[in-house]
N, C-alpha and C positions, 0 to 999 in steps of 0.2 A: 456521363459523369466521369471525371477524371478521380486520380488515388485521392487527391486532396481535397477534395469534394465530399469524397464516400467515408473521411475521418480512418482510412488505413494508414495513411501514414502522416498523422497531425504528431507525434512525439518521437521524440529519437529514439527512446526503446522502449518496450513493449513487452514485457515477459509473463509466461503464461507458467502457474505451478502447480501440478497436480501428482498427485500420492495418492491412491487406490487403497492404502492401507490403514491412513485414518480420515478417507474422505475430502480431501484439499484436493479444493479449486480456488484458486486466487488467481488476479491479475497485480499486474505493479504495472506502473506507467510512469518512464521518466519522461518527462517532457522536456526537459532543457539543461545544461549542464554549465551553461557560460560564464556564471556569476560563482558556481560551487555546484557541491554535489547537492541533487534533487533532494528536496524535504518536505515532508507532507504526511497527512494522516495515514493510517489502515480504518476502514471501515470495513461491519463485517454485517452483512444483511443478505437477505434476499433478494434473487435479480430474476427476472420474466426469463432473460436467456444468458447464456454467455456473451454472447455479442451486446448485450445491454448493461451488463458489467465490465466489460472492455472498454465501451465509450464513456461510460461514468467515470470511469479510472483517467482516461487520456481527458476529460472536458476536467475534470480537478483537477490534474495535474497542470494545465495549462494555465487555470486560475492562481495555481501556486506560483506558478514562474510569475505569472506578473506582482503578486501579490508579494513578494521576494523585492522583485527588481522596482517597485516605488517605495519600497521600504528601508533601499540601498542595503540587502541583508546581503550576503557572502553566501546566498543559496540559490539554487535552480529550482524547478518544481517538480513533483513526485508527486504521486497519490496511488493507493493501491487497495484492493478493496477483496476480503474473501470473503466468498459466494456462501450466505449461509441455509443448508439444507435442511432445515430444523430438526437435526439431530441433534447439534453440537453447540448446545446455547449455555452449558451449563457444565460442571463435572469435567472427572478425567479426560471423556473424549474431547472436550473442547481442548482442554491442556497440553491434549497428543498433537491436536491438528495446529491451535498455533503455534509450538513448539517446531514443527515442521515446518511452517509458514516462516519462523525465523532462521531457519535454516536455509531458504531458499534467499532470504534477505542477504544473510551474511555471507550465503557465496558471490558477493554484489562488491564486496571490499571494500566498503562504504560510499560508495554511488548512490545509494538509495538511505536517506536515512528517515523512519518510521517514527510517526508517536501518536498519541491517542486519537479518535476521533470516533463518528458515530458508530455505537456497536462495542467499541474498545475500549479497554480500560488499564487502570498502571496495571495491574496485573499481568496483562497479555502482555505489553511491552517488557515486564521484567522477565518471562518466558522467551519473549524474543531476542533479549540482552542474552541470555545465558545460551544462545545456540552461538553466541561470537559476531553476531550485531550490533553497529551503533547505533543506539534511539535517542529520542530526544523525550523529556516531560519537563516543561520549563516549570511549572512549581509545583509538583510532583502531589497533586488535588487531583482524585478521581472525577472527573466532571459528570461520569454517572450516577 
């Protein structure tokens, strides 16, 4: 089986964010940059492994790219997904860990730009705005 085969390298980037301090594990997946910078959810759930939240991350992101590019929108695809350990569903600790999740965004310079999706909510993206990320909430409705 070759790289392209085994999904190592199906997206242009691939960043992996982890912090020991409040628990962050996250993948970002840009997939494509051609059209604009990558745009796509954060979902924040449970994964069987790392490696099965890496391919979740790069298989959305790819859906994004095309789902962009029939849409004629001025964006690439992104998806990024933190790993949730069911500590962090609720409360301050969540607030630390996304908090820190958007910090990893923003050292992205807006490459990646985040908004809500399964798991998320405007809340977490208004914590991820204020570490110096751009996000997106197009009608600013908690969908959860």
């Amino acid at each position: 089986m070759n790289d392209q085969q085994d999904g190592v390298w199906t997206s242009e980037q691939v960043i992996t964010c982890q912090d020991d301090t409040v628990g962050l594990r996250a993948v970002i997946a840009v997939d494509d940059t051609t059209l604009g910078p990558g745009f796509g959810g954060v979902r924040f759930k449970a994964y069987p492994s790392t490696a099965a939240a890496v391919e979740e991350a790069q298989r959305l992101a790819a859906a994004m790219t095309l789902k962009h590019a029939l849409a004629e929108l001025p964006y690439g695809g992104a998806k990024s997904v933190i790993i949730d350990d069911g500590l962090h569903r609720d409360g301050s600790d969540r607030q630390a860990l996304v908090a820190r999740f958007g910090s990893f965004v923003a050292r992205l310079g807006g490459l990646y730009i985040p908004g809500v999706d399964m798991g998320t909510t405007l809340a977490d993206m208004t914590l991820i705005a204020q570490q110096g990320a751009k996000v997106y909430c197009a009608d600013q409705t908690d969908p959860t």
